[in-house]
Structures are given as C-alpha cells and as structure tokens.
N, CA, C and O atoms as a Maestro MAE file, in Angstrom:
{
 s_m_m2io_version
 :::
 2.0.0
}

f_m_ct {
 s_m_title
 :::
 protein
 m_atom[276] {
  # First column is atom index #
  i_m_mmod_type
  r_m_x_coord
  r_m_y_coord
  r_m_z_coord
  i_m_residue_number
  s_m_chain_name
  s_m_pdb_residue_name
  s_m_pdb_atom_name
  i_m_atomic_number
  :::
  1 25 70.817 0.517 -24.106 1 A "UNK " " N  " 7
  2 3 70.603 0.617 -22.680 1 A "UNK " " CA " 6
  3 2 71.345 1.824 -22.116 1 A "UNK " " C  " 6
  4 15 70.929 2.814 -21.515 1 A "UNK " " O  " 8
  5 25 72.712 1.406 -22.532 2 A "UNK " " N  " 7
  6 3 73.399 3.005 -22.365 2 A "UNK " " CA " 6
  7 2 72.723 4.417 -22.181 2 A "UNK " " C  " 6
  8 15 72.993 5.124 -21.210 2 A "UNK " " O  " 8
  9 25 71.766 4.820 -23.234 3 A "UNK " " N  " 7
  10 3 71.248 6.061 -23.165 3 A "UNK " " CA " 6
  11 2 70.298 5.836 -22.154 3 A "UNK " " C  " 6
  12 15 70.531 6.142 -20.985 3 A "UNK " " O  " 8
  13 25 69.259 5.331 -22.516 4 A "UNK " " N  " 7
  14 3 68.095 5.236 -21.013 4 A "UNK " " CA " 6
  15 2 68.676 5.568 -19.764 4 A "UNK " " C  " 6
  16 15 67.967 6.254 -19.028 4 A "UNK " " O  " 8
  17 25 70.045 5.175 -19.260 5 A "UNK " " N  " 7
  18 3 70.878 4.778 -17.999 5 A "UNK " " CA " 6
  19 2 71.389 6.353 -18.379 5 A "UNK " " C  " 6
  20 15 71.351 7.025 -17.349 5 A "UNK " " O  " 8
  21 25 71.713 6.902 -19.186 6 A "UNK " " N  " 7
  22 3 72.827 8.038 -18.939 6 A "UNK " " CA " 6
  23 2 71.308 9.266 -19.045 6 A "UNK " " C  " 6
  24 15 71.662 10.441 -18.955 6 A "UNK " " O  " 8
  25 25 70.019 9.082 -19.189 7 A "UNK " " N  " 7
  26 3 68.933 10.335 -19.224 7 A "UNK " " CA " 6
  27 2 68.599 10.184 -17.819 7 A "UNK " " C  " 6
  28 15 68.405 11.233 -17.205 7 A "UNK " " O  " 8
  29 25 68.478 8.920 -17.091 8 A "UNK " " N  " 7
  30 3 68.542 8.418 -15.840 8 A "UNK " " CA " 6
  31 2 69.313 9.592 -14.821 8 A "UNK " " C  " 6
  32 15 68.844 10.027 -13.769 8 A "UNK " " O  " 8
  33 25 70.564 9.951 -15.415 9 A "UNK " " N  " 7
  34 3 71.996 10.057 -14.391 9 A "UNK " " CA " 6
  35 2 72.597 8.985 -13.952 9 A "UNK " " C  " 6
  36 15 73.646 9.085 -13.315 9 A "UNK " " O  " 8
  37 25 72.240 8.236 -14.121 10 A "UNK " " N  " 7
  38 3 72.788 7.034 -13.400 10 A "UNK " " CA " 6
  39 2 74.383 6.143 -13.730 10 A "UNK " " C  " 6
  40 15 74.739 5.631 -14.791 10 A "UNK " " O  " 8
  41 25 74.760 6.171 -13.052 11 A "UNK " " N  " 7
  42 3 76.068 5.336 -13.399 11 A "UNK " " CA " 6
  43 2 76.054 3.989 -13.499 11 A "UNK " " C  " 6
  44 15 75.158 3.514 -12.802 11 A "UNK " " O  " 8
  45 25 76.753 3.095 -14.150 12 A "UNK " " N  " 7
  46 3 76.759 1.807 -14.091 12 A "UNK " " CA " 6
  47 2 76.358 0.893 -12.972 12 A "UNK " " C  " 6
  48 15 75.412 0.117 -12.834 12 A "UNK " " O  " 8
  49 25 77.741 1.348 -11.945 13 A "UNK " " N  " 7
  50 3 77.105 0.820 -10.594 13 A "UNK " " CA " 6
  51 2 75.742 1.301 -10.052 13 A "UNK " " C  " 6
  52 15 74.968 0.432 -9.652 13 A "UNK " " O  " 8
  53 25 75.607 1.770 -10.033 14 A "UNK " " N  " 7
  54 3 74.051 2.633 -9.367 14 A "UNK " " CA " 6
  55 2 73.032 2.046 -9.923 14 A "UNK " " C  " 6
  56 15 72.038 1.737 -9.265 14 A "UNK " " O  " 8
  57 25 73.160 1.792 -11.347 15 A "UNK " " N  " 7
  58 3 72.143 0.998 -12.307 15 A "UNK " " CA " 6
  59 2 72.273 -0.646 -11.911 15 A "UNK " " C  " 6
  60 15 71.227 -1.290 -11.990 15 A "UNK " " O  " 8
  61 25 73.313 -1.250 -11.555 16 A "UNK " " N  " 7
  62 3 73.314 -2.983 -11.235 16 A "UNK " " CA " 6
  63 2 73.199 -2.538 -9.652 16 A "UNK " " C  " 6
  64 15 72.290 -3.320 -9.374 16 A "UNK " " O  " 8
  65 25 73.382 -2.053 -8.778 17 A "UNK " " N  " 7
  66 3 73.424 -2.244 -7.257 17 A "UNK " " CA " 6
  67 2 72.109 -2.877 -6.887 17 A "UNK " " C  " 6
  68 15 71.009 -2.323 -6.886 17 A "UNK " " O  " 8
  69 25 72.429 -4.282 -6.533 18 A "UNK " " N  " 7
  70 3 70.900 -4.737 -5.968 18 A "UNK " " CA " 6
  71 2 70.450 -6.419 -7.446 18 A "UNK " " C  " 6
  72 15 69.682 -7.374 -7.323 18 A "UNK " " O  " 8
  73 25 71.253 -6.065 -8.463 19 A "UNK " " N  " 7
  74 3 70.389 -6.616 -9.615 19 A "UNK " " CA " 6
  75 2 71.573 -7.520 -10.065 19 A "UNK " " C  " 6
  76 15 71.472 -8.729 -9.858 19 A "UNK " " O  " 8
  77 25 73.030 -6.871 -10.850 20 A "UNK " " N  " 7
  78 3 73.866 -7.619 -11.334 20 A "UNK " " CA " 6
  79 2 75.460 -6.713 -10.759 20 A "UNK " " C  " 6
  80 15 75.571 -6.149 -9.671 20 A "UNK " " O  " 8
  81 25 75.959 -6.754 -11.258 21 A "UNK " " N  " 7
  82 3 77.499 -6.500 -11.243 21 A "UNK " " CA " 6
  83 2 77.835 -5.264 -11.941 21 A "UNK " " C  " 6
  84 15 77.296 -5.356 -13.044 21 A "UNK " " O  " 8
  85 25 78.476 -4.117 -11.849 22 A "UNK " " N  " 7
  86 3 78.726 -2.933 -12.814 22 A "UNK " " CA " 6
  87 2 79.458 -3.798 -13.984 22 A "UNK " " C  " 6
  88 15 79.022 -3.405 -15.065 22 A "UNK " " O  " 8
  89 25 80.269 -4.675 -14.124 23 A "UNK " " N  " 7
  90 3 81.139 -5.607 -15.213 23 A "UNK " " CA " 6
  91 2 79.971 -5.991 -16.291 23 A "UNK " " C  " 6
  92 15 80.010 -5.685 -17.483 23 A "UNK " " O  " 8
  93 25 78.739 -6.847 -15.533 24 A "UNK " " N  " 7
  94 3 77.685 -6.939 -16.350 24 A "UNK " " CA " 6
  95 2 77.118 -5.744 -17.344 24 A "UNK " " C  " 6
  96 15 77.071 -5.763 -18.574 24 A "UNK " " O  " 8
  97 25 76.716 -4.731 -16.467 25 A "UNK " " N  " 7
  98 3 76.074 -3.809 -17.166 25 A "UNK " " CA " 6
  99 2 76.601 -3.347 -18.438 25 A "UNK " " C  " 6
  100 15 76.109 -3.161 -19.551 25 A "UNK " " O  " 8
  101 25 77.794 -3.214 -17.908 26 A "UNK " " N  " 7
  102 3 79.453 -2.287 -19.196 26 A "UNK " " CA " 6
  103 2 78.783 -3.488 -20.224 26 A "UNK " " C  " 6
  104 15 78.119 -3.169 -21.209 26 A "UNK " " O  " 8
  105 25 79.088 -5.096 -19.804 27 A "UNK " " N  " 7
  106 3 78.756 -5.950 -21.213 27 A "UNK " " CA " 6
  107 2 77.320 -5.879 -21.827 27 A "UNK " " C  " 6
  108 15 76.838 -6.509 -22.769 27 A "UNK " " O  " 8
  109 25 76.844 -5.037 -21.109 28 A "UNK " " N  " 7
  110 3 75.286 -5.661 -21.563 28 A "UNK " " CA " 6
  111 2 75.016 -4.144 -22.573 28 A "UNK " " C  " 6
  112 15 74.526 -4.194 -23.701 28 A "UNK " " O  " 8
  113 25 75.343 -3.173 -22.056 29 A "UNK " " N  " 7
  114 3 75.840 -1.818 -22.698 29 A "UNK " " CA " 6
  115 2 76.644 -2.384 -24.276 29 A "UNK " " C  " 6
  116 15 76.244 -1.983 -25.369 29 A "UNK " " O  " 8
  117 25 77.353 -2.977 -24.179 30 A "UNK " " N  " 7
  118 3 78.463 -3.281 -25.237 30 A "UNK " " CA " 6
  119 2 77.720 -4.199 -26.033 30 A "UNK " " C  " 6
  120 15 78.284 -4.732 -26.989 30 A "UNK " " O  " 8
  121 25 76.554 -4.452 -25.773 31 A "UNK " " N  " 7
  122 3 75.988 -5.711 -26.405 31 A "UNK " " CA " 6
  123 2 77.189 -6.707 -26.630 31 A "UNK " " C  " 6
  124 15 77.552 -6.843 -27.798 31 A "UNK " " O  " 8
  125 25 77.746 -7.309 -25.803 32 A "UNK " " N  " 7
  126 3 78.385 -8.340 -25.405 32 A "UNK " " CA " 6
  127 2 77.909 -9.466 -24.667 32 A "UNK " " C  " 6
  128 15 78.288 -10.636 -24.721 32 A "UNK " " O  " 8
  129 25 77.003 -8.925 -23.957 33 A "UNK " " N  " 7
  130 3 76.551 -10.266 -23.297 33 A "UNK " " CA " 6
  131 2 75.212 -10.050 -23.153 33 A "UNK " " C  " 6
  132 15 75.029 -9.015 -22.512 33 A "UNK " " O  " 8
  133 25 73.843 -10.775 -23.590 34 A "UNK " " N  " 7
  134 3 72.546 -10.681 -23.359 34 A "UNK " " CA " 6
  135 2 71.670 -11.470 -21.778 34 A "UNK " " C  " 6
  136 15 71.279 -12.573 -21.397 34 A "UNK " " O  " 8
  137 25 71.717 -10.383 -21.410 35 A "UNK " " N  " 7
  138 3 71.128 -10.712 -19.879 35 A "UNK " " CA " 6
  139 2 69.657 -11.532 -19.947 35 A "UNK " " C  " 6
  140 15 68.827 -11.604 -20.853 35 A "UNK " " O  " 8
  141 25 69.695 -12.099 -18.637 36 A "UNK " " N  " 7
  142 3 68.286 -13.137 -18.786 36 A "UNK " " CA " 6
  143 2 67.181 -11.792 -18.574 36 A "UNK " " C  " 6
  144 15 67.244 -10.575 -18.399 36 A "UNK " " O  " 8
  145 25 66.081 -12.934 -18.723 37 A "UNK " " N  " 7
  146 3 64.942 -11.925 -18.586 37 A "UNK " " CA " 6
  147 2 64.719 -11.445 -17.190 37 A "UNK " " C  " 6
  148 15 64.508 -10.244 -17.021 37 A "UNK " " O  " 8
  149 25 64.747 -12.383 -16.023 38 A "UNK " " N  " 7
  150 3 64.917 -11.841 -14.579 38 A "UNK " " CA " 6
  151 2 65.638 -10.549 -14.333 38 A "UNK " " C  " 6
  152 15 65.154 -9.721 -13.561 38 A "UNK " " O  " 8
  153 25 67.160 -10.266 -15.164 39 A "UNK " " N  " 7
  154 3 67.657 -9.309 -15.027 39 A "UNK " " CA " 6
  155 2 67.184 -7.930 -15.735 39 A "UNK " " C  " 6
  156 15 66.928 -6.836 -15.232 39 A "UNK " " O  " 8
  157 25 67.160 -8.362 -17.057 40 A "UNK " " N  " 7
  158 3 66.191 -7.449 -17.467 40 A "UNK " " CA " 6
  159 2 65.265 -6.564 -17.870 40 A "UNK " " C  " 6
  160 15 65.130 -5.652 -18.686 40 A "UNK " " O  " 8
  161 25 64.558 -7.239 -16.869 41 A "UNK " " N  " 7
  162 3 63.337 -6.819 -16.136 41 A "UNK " " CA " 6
  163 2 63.426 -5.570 -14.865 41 A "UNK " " C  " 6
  164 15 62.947 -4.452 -14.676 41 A "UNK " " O  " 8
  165 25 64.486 -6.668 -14.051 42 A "UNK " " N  " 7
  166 3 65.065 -5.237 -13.005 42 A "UNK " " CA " 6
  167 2 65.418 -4.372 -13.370 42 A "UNK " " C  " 6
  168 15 64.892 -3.357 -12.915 42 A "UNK " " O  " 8
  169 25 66.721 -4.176 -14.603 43 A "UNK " " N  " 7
  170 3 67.430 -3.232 -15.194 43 A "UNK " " CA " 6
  171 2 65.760 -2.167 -15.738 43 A "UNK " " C  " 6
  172 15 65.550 -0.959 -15.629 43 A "UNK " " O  " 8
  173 25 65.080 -3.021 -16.172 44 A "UNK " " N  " 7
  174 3 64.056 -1.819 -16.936 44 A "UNK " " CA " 6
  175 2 62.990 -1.285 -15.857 44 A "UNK " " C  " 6
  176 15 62.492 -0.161 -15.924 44 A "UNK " " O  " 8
  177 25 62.674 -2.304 -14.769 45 A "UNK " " N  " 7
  178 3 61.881 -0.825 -13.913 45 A "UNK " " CA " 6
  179 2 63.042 -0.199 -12.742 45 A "UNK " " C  " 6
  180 15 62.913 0.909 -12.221 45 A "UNK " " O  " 8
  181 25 63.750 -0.787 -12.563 46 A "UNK " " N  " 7
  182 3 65.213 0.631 -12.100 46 A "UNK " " CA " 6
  183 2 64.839 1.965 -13.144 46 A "UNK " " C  " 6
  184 15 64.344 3.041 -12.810 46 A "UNK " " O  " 8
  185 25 65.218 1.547 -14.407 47 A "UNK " " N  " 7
  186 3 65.165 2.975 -14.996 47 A "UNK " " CA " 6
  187 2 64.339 3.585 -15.445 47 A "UNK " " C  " 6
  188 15 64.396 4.735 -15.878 47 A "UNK " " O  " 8
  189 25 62.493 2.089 -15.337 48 A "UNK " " N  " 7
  190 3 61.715 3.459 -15.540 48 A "UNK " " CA " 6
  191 2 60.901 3.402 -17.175 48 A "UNK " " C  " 6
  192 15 60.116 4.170 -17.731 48 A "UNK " " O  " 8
  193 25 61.623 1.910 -17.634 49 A "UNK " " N  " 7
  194 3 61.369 1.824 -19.078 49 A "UNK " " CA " 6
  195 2 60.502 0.579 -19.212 49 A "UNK " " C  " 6
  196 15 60.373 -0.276 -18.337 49 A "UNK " " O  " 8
  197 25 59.976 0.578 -20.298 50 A "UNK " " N  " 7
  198 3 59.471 -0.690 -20.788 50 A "UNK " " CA " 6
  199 2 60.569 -1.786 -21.304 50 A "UNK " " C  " 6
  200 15 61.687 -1.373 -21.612 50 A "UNK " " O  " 8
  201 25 60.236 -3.299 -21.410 51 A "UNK " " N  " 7
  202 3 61.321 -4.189 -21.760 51 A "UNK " " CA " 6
  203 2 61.041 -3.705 -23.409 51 A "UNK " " C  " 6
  204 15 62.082 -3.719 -24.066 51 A "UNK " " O  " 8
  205 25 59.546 -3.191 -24.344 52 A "UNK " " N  " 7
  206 3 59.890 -3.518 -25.318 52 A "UNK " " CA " 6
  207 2 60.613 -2.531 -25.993 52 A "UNK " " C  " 6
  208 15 61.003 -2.652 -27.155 52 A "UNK " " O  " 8
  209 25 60.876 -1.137 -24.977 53 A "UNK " " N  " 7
  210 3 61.675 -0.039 -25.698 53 A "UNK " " CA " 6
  211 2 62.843 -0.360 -25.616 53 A "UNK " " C  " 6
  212 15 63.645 0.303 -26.274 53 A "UNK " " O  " 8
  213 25 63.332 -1.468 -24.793 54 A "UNK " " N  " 7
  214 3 64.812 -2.036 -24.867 54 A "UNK " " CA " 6
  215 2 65.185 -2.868 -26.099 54 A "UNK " " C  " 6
  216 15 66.319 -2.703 -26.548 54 A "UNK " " O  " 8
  217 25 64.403 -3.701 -26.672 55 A "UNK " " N  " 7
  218 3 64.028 -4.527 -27.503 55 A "UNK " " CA " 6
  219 2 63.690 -3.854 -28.567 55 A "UNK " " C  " 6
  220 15 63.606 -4.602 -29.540 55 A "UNK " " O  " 8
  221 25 63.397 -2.459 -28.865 56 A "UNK " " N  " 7
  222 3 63.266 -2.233 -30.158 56 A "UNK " " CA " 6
  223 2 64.403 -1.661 -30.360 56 A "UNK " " C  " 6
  224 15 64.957 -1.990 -31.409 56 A "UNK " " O  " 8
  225 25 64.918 -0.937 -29.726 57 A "UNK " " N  " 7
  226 3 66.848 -0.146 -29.562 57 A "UNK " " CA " 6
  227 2 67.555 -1.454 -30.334 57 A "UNK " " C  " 6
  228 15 68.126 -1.314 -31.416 57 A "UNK " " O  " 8
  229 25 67.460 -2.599 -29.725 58 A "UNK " " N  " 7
  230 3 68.291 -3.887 -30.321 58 A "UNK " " CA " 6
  231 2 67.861 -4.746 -31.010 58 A "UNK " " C  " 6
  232 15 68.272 -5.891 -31.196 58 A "UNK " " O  " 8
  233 25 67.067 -4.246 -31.386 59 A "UNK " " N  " 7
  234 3 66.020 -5.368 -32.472 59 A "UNK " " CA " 6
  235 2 67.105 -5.861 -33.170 59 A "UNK " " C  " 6
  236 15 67.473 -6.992 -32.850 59 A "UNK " " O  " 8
  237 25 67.897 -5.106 -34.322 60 A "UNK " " N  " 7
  238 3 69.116 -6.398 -34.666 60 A "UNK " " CA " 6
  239 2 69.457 -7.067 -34.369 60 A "UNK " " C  " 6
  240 15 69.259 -8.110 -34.993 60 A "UNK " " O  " 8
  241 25 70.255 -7.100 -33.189 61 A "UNK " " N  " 7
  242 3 70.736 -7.579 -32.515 61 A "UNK " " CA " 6
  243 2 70.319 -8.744 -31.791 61 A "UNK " " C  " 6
  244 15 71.056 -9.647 -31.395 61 A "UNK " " O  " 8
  245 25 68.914 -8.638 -31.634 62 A "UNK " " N  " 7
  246 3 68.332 -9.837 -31.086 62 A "UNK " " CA " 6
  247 2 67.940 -10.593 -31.508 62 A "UNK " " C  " 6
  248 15 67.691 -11.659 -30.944 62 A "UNK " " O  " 8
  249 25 67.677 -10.249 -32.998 63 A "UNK " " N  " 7
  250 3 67.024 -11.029 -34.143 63 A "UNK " " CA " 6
  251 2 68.267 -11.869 -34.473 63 A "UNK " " C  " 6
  252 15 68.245 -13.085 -34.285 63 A "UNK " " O  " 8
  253 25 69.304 -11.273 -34.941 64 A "UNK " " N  " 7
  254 3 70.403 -12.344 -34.810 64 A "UNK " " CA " 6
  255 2 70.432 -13.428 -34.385 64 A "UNK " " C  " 6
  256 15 70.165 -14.526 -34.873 64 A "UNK " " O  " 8
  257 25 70.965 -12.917 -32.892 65 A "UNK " " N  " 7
  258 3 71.128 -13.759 -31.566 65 A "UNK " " CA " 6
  259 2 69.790 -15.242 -31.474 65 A "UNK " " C  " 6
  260 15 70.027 -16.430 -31.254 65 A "UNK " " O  " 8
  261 25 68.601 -14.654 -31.703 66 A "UNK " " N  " 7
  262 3 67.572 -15.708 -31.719 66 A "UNK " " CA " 6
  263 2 67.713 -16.696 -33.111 66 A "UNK " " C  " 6
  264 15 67.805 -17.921 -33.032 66 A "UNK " " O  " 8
  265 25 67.713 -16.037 -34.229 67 A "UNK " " N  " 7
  266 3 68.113 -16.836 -35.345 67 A "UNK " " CA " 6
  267 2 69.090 -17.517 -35.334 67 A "UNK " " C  " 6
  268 15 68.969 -18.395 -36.188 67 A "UNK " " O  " 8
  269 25 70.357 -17.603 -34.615 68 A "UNK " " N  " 7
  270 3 71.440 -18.510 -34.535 68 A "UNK " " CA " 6
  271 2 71.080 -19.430 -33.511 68 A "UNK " " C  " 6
  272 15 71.703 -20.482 -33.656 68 A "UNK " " O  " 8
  273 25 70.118 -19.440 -32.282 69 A "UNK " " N  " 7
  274 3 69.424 -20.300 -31.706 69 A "UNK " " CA " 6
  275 2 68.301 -21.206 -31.913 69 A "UNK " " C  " 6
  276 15 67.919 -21.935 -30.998 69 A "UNK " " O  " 8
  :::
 }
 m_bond[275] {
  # First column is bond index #
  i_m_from
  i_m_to
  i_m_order
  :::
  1 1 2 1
  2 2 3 1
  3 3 4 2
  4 3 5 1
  5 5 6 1
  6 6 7 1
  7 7 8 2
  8 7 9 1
  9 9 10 1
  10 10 11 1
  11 11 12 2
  12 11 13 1
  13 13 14 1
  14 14 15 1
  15 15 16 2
  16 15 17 1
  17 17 18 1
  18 18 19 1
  19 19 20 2
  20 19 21 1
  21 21 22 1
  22 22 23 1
  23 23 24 2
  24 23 25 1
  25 25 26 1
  26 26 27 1
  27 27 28 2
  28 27 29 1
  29 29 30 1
  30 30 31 1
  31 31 32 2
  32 31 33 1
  33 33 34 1
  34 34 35 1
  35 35 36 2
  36 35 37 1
  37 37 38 1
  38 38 39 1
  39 39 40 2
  40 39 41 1
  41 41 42 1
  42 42 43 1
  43 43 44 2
  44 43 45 1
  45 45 46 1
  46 46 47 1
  47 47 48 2
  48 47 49 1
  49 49 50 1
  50 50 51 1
  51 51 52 2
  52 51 53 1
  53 53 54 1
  54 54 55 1
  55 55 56 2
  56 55 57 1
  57 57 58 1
  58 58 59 1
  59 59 60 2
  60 59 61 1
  61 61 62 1
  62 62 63 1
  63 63 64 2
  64 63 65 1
  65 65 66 1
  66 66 67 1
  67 67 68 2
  68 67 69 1
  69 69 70 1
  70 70 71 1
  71 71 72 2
  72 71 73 1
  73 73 74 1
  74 74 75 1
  75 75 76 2
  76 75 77 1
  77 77 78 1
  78 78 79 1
  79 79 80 2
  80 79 81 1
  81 81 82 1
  82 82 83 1
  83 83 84 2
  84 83 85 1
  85 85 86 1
  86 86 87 1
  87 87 88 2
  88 87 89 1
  89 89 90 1
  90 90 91 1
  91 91 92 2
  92 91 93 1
  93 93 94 1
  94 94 95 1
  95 95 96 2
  96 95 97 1
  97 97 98 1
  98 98 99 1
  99 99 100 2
  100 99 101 1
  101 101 102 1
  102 102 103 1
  103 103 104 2
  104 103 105 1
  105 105 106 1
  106 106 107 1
  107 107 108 2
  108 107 109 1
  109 109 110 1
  110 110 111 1
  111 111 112 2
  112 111 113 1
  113 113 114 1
  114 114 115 1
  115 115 116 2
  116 115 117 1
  117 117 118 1
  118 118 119 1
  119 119 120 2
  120 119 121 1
  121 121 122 1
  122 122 123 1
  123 123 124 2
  124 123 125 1
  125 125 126 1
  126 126 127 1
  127 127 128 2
  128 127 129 1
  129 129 130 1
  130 130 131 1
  131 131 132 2
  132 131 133 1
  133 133 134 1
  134 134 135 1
  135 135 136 2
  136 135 137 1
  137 137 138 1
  138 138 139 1
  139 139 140 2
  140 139 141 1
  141 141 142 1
  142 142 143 1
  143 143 144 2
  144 143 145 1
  145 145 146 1
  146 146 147 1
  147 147 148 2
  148 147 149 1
  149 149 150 1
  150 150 151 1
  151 151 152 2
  152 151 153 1
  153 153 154 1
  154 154 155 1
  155 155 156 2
  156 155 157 1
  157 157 158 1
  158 158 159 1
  159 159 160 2
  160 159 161 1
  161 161 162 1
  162 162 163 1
  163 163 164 2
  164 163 165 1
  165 165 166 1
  166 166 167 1
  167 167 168 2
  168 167 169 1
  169 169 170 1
  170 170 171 1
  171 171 172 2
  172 171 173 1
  173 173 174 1
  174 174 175 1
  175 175 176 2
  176 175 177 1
  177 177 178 1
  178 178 179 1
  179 179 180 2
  180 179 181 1
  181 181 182 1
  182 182 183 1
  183 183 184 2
  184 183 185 1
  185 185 186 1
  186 186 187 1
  187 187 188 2
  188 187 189 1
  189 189 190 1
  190 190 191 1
  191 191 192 2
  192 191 193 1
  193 193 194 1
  194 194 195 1
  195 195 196 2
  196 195 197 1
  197 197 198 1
  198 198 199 1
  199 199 200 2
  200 199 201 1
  201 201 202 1
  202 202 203 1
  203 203 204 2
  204 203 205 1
  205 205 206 1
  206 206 207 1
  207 207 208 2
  208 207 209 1
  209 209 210 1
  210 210 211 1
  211 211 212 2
  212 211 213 1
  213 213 214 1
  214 214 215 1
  215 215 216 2
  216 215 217 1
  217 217 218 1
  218 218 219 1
  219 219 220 2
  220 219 221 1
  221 221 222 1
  222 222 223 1
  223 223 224 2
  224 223 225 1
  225 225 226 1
  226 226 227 1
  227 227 228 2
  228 227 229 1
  229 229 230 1
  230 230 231 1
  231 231 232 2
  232 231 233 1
  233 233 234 1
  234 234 235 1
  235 235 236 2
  236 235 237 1
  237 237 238 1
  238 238 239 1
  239 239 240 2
  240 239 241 1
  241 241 242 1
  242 242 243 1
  243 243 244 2
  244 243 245 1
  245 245 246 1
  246 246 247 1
  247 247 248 2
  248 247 249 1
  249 249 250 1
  250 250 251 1
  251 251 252 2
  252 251 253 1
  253 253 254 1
  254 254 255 1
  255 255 256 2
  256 255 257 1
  257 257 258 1
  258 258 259 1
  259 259 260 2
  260 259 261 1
  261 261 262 1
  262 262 263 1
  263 263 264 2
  264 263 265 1
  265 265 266 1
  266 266 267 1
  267 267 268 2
  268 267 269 1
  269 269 270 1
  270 270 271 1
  271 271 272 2
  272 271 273 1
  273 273 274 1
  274 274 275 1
  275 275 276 2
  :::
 }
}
C-alpha cells in the first residue's frame, strides 16, 4: 500500500482523512493490521487503484492470514 500512497504524494494522514486514522494506515502499511473491506475500498479509490492490485502486492500475506482462519 505504501508505494501506491507514496506515487500518489500522499502522506499517511492525507490518505486516512475522511476513512480511518493515520495510526491505522502506518499498521496497515506494516502489514500489521488487515483492514475491513469497507475501509479498503475507500483507501483504494482515494488512491485511484483497484482492490485486486492491492491483493496481489499481498497475496502472501493474505493467503496466510485466510488459511489460519
């Protein structure tokens, strides 16, 4: 997410204002914390992207996360 947000210009806050918290974003950046789909969703037309180009960036990561669920 990081890169999308930094080709953007955009800063953390600037990217959650309206959606979540700059604290969120930093975790969601850190793959620390996986945001619902409501969020996003916002996060991806703020910047302009598709959800599944977010989703292929973390495909590990999510595959994980779903397999332990």
């Amino acid at each position: 997410m990081r890169q999308f947000r930094k080709r953007k210009g955009m800063s953390q806050k600037e990217l959650a204002d309206g959606i979540c918290t700059q604290a969120t974003i930093s975790l969601i950046e850190k793959k620390s914390k996986i945001p619902s789909m409501k969020i996003m969703m916002k996060i991806c037309n703020r910047l302009g992207i598709r959800l599944s180009e977010v989703i292929i960036e973390n495909d590990d990561q999510l595959y994980r996360t779903f397999k332990k669920n």
